[in-house]
C-alpha positions in Angstrom: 109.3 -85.0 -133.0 112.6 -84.0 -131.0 112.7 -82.0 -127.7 111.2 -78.3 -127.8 114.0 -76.5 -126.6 113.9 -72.5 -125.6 115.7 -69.5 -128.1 116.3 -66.1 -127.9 115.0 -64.0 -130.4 116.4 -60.4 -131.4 113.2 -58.0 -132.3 113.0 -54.3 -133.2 112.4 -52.7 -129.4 109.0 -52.0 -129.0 107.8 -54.1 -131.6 107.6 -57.8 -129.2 103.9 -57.7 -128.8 103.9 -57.5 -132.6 106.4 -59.6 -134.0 104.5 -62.0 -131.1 101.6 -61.8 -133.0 103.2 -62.1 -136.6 105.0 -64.8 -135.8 101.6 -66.6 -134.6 99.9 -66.1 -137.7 103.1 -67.1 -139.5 103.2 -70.5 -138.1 99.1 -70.9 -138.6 99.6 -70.3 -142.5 102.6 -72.3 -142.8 100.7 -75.0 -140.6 103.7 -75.5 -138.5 102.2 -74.5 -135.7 102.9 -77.7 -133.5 106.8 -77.1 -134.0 106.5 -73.9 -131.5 105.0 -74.7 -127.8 105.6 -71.4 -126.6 106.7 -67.5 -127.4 107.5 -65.7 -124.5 107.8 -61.8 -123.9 109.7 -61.4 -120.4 107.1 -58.5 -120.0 104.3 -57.5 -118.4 100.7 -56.7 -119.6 99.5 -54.0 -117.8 96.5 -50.8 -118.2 98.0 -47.5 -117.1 95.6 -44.7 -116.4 96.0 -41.3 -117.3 93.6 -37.7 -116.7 94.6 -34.4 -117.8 97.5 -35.6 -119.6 99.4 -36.9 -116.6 99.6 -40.8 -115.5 97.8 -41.5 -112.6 98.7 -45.4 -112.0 98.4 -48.8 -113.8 97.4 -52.4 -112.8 98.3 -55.7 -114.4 96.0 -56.8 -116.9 95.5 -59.9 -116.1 94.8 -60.2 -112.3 93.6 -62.8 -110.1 90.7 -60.9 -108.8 88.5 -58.1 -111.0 89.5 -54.5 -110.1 87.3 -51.2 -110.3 89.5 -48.1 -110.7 88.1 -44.9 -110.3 90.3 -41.9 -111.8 89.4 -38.3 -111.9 89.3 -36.4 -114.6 88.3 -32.6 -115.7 86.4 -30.6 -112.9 86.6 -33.7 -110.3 84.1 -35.8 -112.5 85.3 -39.8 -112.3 85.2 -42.9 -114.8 85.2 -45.7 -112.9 87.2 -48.7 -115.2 86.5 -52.7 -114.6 89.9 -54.8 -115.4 88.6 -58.3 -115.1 89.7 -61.9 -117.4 92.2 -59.9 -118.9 89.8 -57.6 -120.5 88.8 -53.7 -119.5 85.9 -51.4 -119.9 83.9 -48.3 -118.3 81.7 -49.7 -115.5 80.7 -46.2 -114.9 81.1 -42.3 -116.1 80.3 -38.9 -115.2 80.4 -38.0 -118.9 77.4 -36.0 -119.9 78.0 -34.5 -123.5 80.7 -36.8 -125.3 80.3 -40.8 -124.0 83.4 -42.9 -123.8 85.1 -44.6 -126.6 85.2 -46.9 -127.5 81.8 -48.5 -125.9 82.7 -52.3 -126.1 86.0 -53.8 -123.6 89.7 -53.7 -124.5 91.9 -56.4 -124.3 95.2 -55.9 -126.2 98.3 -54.6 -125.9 98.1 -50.6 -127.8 94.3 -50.4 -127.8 92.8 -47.6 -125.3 89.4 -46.0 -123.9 89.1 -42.7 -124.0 86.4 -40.1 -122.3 87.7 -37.4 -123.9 84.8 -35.1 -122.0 86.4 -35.3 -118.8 90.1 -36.1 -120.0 90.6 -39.4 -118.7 92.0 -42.9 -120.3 92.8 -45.9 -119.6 95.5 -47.8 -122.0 96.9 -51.2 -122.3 100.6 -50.9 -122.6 103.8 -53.4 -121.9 105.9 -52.6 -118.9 107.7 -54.0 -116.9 110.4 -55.3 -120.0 113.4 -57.3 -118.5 114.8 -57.4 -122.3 113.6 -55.2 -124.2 114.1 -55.7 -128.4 114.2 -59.8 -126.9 111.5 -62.4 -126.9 111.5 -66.4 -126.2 110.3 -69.3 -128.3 110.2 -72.8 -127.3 110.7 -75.1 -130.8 111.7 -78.0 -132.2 114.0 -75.5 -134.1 115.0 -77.0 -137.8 116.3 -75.1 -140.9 113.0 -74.7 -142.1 111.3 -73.3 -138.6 114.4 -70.4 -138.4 113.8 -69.2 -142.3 110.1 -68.8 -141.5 110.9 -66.9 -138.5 113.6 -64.8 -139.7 111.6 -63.7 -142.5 108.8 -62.4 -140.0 109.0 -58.6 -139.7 110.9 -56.9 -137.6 112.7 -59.9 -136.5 116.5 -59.4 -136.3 117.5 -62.6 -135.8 118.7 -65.2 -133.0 121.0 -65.0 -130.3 123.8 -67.3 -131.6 127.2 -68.7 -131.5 129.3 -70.1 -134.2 126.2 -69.1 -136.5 123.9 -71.9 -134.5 120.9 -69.9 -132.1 122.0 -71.0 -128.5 119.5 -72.5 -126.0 118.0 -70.8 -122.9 117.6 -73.4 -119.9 113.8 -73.8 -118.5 115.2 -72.4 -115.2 116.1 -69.6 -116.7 112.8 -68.7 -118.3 110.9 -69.8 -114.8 113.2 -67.8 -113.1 112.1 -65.0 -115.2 108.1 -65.2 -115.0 108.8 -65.7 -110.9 110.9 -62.1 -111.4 107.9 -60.8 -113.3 105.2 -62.2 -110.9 107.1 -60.5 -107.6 107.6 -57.6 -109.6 110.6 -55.8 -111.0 113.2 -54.2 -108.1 114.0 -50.8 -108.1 117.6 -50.2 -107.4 118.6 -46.8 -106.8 121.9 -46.6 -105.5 124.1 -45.9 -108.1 127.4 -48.6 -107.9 128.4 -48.1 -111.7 130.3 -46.1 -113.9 130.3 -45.6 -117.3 133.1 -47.9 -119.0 132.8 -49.9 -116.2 133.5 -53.7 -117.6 130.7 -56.3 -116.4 129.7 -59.7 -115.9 126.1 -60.7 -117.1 124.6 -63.0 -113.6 121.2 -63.3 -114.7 118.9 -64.0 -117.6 119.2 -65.7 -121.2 122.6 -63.5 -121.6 124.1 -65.1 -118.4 128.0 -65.5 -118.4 128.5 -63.1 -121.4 130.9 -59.8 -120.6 130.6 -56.1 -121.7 131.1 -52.8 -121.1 128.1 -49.8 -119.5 127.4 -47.5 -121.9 124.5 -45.8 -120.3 123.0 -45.2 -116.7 119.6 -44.8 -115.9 120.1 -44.2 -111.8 116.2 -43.4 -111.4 115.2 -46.9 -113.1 118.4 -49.0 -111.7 119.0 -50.1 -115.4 122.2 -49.8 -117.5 122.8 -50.5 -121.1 125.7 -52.6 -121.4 127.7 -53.6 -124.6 127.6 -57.4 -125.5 129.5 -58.7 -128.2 126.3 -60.5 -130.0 125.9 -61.4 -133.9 129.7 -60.6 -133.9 129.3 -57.2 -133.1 128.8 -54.6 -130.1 125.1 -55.0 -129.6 123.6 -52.7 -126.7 121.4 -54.7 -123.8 119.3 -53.1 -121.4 119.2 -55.1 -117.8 118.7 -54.4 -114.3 121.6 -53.2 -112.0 121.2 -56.3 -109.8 121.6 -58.4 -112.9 125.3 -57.3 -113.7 128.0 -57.6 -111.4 131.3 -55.6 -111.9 134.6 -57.7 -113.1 137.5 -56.2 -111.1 
């Protein structure tokens, strides 16, 4: 079998956890499951807390050491959440009338608990995105492999030139779970303009140029312009990931 290599995939934004999942039951049906090692969303799994309709803080999912997390809700009653093997539930509640639901642990990205007596929830979500509408799969990538995935929903296609899906180093993709384990700067000072042309420095996109579109100052992220699939294609990155071409 020849080398796994590492590809960037082109997904519907939002949808990575998804297409993640779709493309895992693909491969299982089509039994081709050893031709994939890996699919990787640059992302991170996390459970963000919320009472009375505001957020009130969030904590990786999957943590080194289990984590109790008490949040108040509605008249200063708590529920106390466990987050522990990549799983959470209530270890404890103040709820007297209407119990929290549901009554068994969570441990997927979109499912919640919910104690909707004193207003509080607790919801597993995916932050942290360095690419969003991009995930990674290491394959042994033939004709066959790429028409199974590309028929996978919401999958747009690969990142490619000349019509062949270009490779993404393994330094690259270390670097990027090292950037995910330290946690994702913030950058505030604003050093960009819109129109301003840039260089791509980081990431599977490295060395290719476009132009800012958009400015998110409170974030420190930028949409930039890349010519990908032949056309303009919008990328959201980091504003220490870009660096301005004079």
């Amino acid at each position: 079998m020849a080398e796994k290599k590492w590809y960037t995939l082109h997904v519907q934004s939002g949808f990575e956890f998804r297409v993640k999942a779709n493309l895992e039951k693909a491969l299982k049906e089509e039994g081709v499951e050893d031709k994939v090692e890996e699919i990787f969303i640059p992302a991170v799994e996390k459970v963000v807390f919320k009472a009375l309709g505001k957020e009130k803080g969030e904590v990786p999912l999957h943590t080194e050491e289990p984590k109790s997390i008490e949040i108040e809700g509605d008249e200063g009653k708590t529920v106390t959440f466990r987050v522990e093997n990549g799983q959470v539930w209530v270890e404890s509640c103040q709820c007297e009338k209407k119990k929290c639901t549901p009554d068994k642990p969570i441990s997927r990205i979109g499912q919640k608990i919910k104690c909707p007596e004193n207003r509080v929830e607790a919801k597993i979500e995916l932050r942290d995105r360095l690419y969003p509408g991009y995930i990674f799969i290491k394959a042994d990538l033939d004709k066959d492999l790429q028409s199974l995935i590309r028929r996978v929903p919401r999958v747009l296609g690969f990142v490619s030139a000349g019509g062949k899906p270009v490779t993404v180093s393994e330094a690259e993709i270390q670097a990027m779970k090292e950037r995910l384990k330290r946690g994702v700067p913030r950058i505030r000072k604003l050093k960009f303009d819109i129109g301003d042309k840039v260089k791509i420095k980081e990431g599977p996109f490295i060395g290719f140029e476009g132009t800012i579109s958009e400015i998110d100052p409170e974030h420190g992220k930028l949409i930039v312009l890349v010519n990908i699939f032949d056309r303009q294609t919008p990328v959201e990155l980091e504003f220490d990931q870009v660096e301005k071409i004079s």
